[in-house]
C-alpha positions as CSV (number, residue, x, y, z in Angstrom):
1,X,-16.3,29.0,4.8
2,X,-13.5,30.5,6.5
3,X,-11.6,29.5,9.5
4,X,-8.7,30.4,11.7
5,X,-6.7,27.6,13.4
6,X,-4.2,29.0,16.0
7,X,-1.7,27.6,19.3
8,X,-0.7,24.7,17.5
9,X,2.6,22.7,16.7
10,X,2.0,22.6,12.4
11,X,4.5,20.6,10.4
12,X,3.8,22.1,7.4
13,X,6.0,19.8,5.2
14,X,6.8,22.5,2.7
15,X,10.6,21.9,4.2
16,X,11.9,19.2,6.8
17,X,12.0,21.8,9.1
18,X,9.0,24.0,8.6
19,X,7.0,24.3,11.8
20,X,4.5,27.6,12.1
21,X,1.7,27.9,15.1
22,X,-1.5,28.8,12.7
23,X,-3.4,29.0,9.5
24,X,-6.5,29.9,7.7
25,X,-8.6,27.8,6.1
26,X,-10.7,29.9,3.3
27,X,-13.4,27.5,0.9
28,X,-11.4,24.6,1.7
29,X,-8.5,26.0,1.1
30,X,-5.0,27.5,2.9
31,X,-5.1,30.7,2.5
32,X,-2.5,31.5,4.9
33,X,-0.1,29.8,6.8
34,X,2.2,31.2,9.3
35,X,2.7,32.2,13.0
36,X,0.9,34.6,15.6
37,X,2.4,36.1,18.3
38,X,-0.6,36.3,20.2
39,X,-4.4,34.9,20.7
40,X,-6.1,36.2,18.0
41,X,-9.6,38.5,19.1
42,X,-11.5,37.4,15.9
43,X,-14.5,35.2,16.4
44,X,-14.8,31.5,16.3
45,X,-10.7,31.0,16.0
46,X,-9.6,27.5,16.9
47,X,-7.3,27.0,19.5
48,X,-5.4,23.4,19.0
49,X,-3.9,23.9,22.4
50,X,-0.7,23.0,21.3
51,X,-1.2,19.7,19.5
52,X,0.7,18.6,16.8
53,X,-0.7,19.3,13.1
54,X,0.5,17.4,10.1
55,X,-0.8,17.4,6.3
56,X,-3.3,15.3,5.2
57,X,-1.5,11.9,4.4
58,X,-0.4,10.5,0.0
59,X,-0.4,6.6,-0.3
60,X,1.6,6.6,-3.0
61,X,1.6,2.8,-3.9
62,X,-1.9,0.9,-2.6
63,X,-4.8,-0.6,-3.7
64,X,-8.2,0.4,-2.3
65,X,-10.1,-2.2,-4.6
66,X,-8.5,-4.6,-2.4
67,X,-8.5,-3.0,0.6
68,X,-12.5,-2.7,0.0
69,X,-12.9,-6.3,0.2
70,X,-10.6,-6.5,3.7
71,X,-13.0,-4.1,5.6
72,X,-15.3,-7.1,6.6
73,X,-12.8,-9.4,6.5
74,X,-10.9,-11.2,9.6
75,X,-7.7,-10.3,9.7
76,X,-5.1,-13.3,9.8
77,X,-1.3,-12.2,9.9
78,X,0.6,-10.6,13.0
79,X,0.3,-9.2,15.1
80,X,-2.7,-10.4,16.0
81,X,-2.8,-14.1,14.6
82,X,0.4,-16.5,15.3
83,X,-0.8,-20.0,14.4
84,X,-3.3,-21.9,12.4
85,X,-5.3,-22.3,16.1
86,X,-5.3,-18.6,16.8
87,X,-6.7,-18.3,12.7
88,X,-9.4,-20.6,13.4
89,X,-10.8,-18.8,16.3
90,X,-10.2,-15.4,14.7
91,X,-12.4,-16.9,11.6
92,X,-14.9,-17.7,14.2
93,X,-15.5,-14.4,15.8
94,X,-16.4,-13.2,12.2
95,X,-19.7,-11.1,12.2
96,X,-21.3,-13.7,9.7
97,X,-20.1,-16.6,12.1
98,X,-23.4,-18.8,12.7
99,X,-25.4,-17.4,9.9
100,X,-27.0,-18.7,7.1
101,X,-25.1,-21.2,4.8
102,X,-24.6,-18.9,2.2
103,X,-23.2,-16.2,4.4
104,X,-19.4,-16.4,3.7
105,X,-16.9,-16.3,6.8
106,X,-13.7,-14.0,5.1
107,X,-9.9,-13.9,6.7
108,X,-6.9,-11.7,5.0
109,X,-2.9,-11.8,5.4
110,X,-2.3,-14.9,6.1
111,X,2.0,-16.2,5.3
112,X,2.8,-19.6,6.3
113,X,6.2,-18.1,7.1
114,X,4.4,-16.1,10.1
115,X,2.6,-19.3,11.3
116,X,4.5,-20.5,14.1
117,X,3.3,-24.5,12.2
118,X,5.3,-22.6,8.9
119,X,3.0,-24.3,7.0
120,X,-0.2,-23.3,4.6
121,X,-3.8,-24.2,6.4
122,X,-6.1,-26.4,4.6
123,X,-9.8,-27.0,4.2
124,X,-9.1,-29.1,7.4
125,X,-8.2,-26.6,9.1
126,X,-11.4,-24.4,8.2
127,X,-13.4,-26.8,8.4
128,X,-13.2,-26.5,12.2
129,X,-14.6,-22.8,11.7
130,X,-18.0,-24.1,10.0
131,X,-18.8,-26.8,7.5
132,X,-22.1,-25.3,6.8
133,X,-20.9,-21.6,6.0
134,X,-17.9,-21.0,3.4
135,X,-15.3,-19.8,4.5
136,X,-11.9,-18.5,2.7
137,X,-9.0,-16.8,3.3
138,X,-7.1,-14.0,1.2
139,X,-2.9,-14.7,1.5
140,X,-0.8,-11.7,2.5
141,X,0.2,-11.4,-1.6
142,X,-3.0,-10.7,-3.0
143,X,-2.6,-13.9,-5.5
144,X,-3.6,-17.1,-3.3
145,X,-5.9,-18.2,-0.8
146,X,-7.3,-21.0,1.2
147,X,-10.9,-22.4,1.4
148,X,-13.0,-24.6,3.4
149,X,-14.8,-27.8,2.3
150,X,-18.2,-25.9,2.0
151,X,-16.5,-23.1,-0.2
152,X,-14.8,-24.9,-2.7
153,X,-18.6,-27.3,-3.1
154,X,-19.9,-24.0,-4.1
155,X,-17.7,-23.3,-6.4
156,X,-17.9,-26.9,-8.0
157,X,-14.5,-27.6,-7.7
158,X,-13.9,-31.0,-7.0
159,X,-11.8,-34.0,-7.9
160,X,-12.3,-34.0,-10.9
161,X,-11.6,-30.3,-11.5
162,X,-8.6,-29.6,-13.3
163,X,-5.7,-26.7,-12.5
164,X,-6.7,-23.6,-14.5
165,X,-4.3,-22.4,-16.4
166,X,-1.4,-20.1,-14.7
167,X,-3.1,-21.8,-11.2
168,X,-3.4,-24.3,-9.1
169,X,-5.3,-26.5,-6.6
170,X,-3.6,-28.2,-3.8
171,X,-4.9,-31.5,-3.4
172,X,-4.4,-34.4,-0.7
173,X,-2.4,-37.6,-1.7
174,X,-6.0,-39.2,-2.9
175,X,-6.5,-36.0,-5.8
176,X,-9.3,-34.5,-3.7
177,X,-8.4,-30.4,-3.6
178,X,-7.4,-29.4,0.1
179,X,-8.5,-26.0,-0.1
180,X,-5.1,-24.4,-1.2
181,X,-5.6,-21.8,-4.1
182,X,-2.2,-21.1,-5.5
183,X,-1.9,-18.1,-7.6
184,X,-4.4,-15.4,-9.2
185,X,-6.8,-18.4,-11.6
186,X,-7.3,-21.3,-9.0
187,X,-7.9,-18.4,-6.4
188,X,-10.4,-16.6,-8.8
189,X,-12.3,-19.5,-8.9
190,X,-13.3,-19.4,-5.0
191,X,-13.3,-15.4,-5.6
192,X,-15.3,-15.0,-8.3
193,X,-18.5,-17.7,-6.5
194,X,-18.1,-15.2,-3.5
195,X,-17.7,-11.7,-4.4
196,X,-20.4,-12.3,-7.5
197,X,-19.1,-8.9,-8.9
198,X,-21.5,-6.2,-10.0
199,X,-21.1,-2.9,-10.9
200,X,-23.2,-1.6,-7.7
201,X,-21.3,-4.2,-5.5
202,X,-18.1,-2.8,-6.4
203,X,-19.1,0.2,-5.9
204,X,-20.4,0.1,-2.5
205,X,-17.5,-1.7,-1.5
206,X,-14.9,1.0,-2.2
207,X,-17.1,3.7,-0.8
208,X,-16.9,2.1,2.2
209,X,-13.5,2.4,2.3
210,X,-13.7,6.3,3.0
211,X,-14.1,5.4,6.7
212,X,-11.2,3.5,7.2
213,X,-9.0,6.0,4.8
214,X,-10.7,8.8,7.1
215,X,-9.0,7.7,10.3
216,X,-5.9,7.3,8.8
217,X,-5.2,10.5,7.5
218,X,-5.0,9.4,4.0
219,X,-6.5,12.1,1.6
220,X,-5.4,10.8,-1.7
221,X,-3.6,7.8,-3.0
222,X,-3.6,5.6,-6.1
223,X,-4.9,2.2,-7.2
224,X,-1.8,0.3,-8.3
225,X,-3.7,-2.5,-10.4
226,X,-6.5,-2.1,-11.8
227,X,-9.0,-3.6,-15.2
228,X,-11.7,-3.0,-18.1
229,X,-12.7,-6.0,-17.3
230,X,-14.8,-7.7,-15.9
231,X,-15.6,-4.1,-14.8
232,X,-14.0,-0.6,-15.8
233,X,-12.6,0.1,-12.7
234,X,-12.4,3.9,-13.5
235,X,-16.0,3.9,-13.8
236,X,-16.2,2.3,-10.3
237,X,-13.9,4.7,-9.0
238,X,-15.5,7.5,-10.1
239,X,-19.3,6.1,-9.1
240,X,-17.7,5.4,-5.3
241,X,-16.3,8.8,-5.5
242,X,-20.2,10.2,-5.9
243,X,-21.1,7.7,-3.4
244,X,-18.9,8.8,-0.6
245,X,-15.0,7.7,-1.6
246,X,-13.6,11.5,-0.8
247,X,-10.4,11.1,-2.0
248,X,-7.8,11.9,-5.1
249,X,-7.0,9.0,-6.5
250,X,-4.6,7.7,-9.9
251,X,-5.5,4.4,-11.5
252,X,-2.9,2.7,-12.9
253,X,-4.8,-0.3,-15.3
254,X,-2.5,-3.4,-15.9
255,X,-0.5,-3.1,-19.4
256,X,-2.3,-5.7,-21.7
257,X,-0.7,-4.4,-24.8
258,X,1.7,-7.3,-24.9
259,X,4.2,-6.5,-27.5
260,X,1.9,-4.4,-29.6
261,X,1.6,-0.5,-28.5
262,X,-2.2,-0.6,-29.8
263,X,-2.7,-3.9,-27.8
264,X,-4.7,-1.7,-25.0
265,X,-7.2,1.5,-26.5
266,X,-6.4,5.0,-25.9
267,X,-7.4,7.0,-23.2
268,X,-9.3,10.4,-23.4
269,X,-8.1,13.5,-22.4
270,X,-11.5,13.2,-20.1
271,X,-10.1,10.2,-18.6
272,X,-7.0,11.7,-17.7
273,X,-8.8,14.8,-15.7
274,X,-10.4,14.8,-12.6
275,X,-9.8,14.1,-9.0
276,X,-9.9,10.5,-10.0
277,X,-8.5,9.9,-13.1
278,X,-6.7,7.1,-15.3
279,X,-2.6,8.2,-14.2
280,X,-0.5,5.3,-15.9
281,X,0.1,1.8,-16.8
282,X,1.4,-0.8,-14.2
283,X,3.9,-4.1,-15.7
284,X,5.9,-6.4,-13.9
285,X,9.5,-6.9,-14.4
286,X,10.4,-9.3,-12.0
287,X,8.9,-11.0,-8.2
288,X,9.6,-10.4,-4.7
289,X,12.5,-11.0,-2.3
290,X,10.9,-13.3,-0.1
291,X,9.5,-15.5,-2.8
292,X,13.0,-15.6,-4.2
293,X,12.1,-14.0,-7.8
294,X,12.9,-10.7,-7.5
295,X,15.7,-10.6,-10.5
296,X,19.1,-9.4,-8.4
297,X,22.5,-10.0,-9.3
298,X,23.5,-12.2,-6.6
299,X,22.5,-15.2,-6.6
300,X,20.1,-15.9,-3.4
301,X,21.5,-17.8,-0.5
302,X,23.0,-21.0,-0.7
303,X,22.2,-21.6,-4.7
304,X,23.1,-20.2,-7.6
305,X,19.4,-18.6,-8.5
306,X,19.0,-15.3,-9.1
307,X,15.3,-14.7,-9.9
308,X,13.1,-13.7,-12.6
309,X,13.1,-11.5,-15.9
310,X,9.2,-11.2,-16.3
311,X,9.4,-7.9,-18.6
312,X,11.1,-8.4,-22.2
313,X,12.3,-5.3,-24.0
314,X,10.3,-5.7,-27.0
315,X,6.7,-4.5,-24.6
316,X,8.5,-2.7,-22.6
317,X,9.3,-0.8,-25.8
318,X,5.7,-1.2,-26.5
319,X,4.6,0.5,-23.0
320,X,6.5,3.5,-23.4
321,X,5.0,4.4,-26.9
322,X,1.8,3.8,-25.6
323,X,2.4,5.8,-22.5
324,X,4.0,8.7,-24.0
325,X,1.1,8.9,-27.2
326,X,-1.6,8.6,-24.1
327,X,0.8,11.1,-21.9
328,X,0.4,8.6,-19.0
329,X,2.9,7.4,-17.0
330,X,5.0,4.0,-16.4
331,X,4.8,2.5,-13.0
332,X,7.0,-0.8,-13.1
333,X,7.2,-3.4,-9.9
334,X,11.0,-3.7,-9.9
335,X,12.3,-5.2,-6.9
336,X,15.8,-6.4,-7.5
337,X,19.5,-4.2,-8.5
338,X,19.5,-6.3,-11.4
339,X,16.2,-6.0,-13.1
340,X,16.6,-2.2,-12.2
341,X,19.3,-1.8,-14.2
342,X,17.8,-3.5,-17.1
343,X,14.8,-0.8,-16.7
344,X,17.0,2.7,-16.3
345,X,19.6,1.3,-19.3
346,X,16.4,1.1,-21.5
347,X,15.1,5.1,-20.5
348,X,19.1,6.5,-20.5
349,X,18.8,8.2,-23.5
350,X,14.4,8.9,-24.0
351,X,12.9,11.7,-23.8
352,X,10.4,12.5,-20.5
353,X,7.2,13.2,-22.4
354,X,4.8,14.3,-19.2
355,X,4.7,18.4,-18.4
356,X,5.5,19.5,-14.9
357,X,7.7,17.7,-12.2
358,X,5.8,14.3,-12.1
359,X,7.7,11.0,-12.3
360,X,6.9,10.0,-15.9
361,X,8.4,6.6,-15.0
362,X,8.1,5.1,-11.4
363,X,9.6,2.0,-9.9
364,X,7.8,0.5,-7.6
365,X,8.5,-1.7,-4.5
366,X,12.8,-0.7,-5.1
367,X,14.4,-2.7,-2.4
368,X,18.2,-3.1,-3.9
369,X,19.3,-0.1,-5.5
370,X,22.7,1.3,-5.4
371,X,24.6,4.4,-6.0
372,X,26.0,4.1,-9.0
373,X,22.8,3.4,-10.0
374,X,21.2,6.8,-8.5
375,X,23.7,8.5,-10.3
376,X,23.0,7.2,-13.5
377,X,19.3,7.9,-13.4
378,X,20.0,11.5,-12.2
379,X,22.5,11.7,-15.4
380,X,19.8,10.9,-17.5
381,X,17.2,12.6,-18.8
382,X,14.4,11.1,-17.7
383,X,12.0,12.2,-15.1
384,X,11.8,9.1,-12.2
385,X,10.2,8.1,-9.4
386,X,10.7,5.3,-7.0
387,X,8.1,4.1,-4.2
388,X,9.6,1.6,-1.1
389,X,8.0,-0.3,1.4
390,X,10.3,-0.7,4.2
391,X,7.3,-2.4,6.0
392,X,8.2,-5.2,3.9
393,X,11.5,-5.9,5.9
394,X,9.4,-5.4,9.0
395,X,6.9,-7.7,8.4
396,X,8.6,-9.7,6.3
397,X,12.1,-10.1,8.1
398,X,12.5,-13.7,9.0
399,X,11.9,-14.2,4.6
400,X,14.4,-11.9,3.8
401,X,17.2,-13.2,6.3
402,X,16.3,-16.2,4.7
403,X,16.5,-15.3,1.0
404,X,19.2,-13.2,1.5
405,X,23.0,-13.9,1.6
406,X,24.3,-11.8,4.8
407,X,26.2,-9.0,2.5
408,X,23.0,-8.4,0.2
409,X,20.7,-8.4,3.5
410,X,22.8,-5.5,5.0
411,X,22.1,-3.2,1.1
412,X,17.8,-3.5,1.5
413,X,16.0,-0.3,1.9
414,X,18.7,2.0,2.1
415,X,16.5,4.5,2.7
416,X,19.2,7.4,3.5
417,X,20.5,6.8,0.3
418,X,16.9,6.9,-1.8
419,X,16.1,10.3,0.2
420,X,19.8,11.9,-0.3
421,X,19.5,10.9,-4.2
422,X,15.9,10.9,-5.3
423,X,13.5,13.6,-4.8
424,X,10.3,11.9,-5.7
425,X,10.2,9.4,-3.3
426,X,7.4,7.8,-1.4
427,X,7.0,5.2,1.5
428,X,4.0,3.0,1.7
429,X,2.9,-0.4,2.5
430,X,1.2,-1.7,-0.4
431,X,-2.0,-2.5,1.3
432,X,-3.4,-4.9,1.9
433,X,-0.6,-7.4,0.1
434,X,1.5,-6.8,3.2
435,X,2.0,-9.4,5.9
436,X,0.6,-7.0,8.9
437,X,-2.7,-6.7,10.4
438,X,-2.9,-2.8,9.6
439,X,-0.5,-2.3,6.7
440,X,-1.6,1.0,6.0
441,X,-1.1,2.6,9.3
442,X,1.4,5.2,8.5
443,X,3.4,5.2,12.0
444,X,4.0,1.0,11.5
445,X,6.2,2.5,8.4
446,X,7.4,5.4,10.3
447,X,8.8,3.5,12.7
448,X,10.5,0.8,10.8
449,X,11.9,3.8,9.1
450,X,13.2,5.2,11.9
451,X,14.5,2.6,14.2
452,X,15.5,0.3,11.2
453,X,14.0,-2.4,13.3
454,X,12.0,-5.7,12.5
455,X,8.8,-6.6,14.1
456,X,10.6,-9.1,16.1
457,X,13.4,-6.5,17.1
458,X,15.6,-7.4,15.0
459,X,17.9,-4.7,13.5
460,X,17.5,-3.8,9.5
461,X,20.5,-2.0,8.2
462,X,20.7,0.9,10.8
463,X,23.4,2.8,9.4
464,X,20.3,3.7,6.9
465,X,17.7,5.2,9.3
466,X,16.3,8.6,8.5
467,X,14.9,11.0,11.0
468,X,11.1,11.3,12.0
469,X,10.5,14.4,9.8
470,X,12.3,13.1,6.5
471,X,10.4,10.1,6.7
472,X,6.8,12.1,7.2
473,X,8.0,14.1,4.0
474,X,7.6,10.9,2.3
475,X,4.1,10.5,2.8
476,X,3.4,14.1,2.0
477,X,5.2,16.7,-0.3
478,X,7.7,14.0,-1.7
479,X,5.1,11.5,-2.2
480,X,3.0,14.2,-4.3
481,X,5.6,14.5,-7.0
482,X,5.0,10.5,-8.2
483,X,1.7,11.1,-8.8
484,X,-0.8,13.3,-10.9
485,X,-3.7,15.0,-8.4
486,X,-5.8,17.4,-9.9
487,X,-5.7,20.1,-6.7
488,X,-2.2,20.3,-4.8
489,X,-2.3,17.8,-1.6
490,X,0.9,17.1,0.7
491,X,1.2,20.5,2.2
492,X,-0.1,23.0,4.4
493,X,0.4,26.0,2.4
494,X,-1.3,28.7,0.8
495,X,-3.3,27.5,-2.1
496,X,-3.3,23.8,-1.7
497,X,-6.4,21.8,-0.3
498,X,-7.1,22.3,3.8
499,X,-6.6,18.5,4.5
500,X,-4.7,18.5,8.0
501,X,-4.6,15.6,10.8
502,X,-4.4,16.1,14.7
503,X,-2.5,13.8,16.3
504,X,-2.9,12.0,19.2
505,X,0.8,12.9,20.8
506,X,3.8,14.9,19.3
507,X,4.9,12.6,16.8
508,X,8.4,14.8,16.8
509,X,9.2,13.9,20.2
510,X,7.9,10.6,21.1
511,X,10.3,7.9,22.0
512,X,11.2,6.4,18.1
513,X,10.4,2.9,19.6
514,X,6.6,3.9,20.6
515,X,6.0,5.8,17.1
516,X,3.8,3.1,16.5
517,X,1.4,4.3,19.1
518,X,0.8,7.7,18.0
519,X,-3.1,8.2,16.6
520,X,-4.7,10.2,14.3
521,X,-7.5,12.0,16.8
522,X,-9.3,14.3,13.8
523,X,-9.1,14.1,10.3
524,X,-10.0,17.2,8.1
525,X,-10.4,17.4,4.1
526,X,-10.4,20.5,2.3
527,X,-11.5,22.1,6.0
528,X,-14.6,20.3,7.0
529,X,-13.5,17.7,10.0
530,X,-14.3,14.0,8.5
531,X,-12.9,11.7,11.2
532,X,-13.0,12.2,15.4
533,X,-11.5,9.5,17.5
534,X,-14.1,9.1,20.6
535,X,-12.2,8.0,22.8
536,X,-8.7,9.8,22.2
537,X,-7.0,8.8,25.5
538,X,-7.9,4.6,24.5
539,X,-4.9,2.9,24.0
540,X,-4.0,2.2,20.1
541,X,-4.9,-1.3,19.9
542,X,-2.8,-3.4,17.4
543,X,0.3,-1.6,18.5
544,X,3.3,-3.1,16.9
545,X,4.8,-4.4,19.6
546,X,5.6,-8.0,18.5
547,X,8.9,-8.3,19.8
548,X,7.7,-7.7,23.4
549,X,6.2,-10.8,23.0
550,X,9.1,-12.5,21.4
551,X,10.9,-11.6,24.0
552,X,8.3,-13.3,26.3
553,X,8.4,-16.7,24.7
């Protein structure tokens, strides 16, 4: 019940530059924090031998129902798949491969971009992986997929079958479907044969997930996206949470209100407790950079497009009554300046309705942002929060280069400026609908943060790096203040929870360029140790170090 960890190198994140050599841990809490001169002659004290210490991790903006269904899954996206060929053999190395002909063979992450055929597999394709088993594979954006011949027989889709409504099925020139799912109905309707959701399914599933968010570092984060149906996904939440899922996590349920503020029913004060709880409401308000969507105001290269309004003012209007009767909060995916703008000119002049620091309204995914904008929603009243994923222009790079005019491509993820302008501020990777085999590996992001560097090499705005322990406050006290956790996280410091990771090398010295290789070697939650690398001197496989083999080819 008490403990005494001493000799080590503690980033305690309650400033940039807080470093101490020891703490206590007392009921699963800090109870102090500080340095000691000398060994202590008590008992049982812990000597970390100098290691380096940080706080136990916030992913800010993620979604664990999704990552639940990746933990079996193959993963198909760099760096460990470059073509369709590499895919197919990948697919055939799952654990199911060979099995029975209902045992479905699963893939994730794949972007045609990446694919060096830059083109979308088909049933064809799969079909060389089995014709006897089903097989399908999750895209990188969480909406579409591909399936084999065998899959889409299972789920009676045929010839025949018409394109569902907001969906549809590719097809070859003769009307049969090739096993392309475009968008969230025609790939539901692959999903929904193979997951066969259940309330004790779904449940096992995320508690599963506590493994993999064990090892790295995570000790709470939120569920960006989530429904009441088919399932109430805070039930689920709750039910993995007594099955194993030791984390604190905030839902954020999909605004169905439409236009009407009583469109979605109220949430309880009990619902709105806990250490997981209901947190806010997500909307869309425009699409992505790479997809060409996001709403910016200028117009992508070579044409005169400039994306998508998806978010009228009327339900937006609509989402802040609700939210502020229910005291939840707003989370918005915003990507471009120009639907930004629409979003902080509607919330100049409101009230924040929410006690404490806490965002009460949160962009999500802000890639172009500038400082005139900044300024303006630090003039204003209202309490906000932005989250970024600069593992987007990592991943993502040769889509954004694309996209992008060269003078708009030089203003994404200016990280400096976020961190000089906005306090609650978070990095994360959006996981799983990122296009990189580990998305939510913290020192992927840390590095692209740092070196401002693609995974091919190439450079991302430099001039907007920020230094190793700025960034590391972003997944830790910084990241905290966008979201609502029932016991203080994001620190070591007296009174919040004893979650603390040792890492595998000091992760303020390493070389910037080999950030990527640093491991999380124990994991510890509210002081009991819940994760221990076996074999801490093993090379980190997975390693980020794609443009060595660019540079090969």
């Amino acid at each position: 019940m008490e403990q005494l960890y001493y000799n080590g190198k503690i980033f305690t994140a309650q400033h940039e530059d807080s470093f101490v050599n020891a703490f206590r841990v007392v009921d699963g809490k800090f109870s102090w924090v500080g340095n000691l001169q000398n060994p202590p002659e008590e008992e049982g004290a812990i000597n970390l031998e100098g290691r380096t210490v940080i706080p136990g991790l916030i992913d800010a903006h993620t979604h664990p129902s999704y990552v639940a269904g990746t933990i079996d899954a193959v993963p198909c996206t760099i760096p460990k798949v470059h073509s369709i060929s590499e895919m197919i053999e990948a697919l055939k190395r799952h654990p199911n491969a060979g099995k029975g002909p209902d045992e479905w063979i699963q893939g994730w992450g794949y972007d045609e971009s990446k694919l060096e055929e830059h083109c979308t597999p088909t049933r064809h394709d799969l079909d060389l992986v089995s014709t006897t088993q089903p097989v399908y594979v999750l895209r990188s954006d969480c909406h579409s997929g591909i399936c084999n011949t065998r899959a889409l027989e299972l789920a009676g889709i045929t010839k025949d079958t018409p394109d569902p409504e907001g969906g549809r099925f590719g097809r070859d020139p003769d009307g049969t479907p090739n096993g392309v799912l475009t968008e969230l109905a025609a790939n539901a309707a692959v999903r929904s044969v193979m997951e066969k959701p259940n309330f004790e399914n779904a449940v096992r599933a995320l508690a599963n997930t506590n493994a993999h968010y064990c090892e790295r570092g995570y000790v709470a984060a939120t569920d960006m996206m989530v429904f009441f149906n088919p399932l109430n996904q805070l039930e689920v939440f709750r039910a993995a949470e007594k099955a194993g899922l030791d984390m604190q996590i905030s839902l954020y349920f999909l605004w169905t209100g439409g236009k009407d503020p009583y469109g979605m029913r109220d949430c309880t004060p009990e619902e709105r407790t806990g250490r997981v709880k209901w947190a806010g409401i997500k909307l869309f308000a425009d699409g992505s950079i790479s997809g060409k969507t996001a709403w910016v105001s200028t117009p992508y290269a070579g044409s005169d497009d400039c994306g998508m309004c998806t978010l009228d003012i009327e339900t937006l209007q609509a989402a802040y009554e609700y939210a502020k009767r229910n005291r939840l909060q707003i989370s918005i995916h915003v990507m471009g300046d120009r639907s930004i703008q629409r979003i902080i000119d509607f919330f100049d002049d409101k009230e924040p309705w929410l006690d404490g620091q806490v965002a009460n309204v949160r962009l999500e995914h802000v890639t172009l942002l500038n400082k005139k904008q900044l300024d303006q929603m630090n003039a204003s009243k209202m309490n906000y929060g932005l989250t970024t994923q600069i593992i987007f222009g990592f991943a993502e790079y040769d889509g954004y280069e694309k996209a992008l005019t060269p003078e708009v491509f030089k203003q994404i993820y200016p990280l400096k400026l976020f961190s000089e302008n906005m306090r609650a501020l978070a990095l994360s990777a959006d996981a799983p609908a990122t296009t990189w085999a580990d998305p939510d590996d913290v020192f992927v992001s840390l590095k692209a943060a740092i070196t401002r560097r693609a995974y091919n090499g190439a450079s991302i705005n430099p001039d907007e790096s920020i230094p190793v322990n700025e960034a590391l406050m972003l997944y830790t006290k910084r990241a905290a203040l966008l979201c609502p956790y029932e016991t203080p996280v994001g620190q070591i410091a007296r009174g919040f929870e004893a979650d603390f990771n040792v890492l595998s090398e000091d992760l303020f010295t390493v070389a910037p360029n080999e950030i990527d290789r640093v491991r999380i070697d124990a994991a510890y939650r509210r002081g009991e140790r819940v994760f221990e690398r076996e074999a801490a001197s093993e090379a980190k496989e997975g390693c980020c170090c794609e443009c060595e083999r660019e540079a090969a080819h």
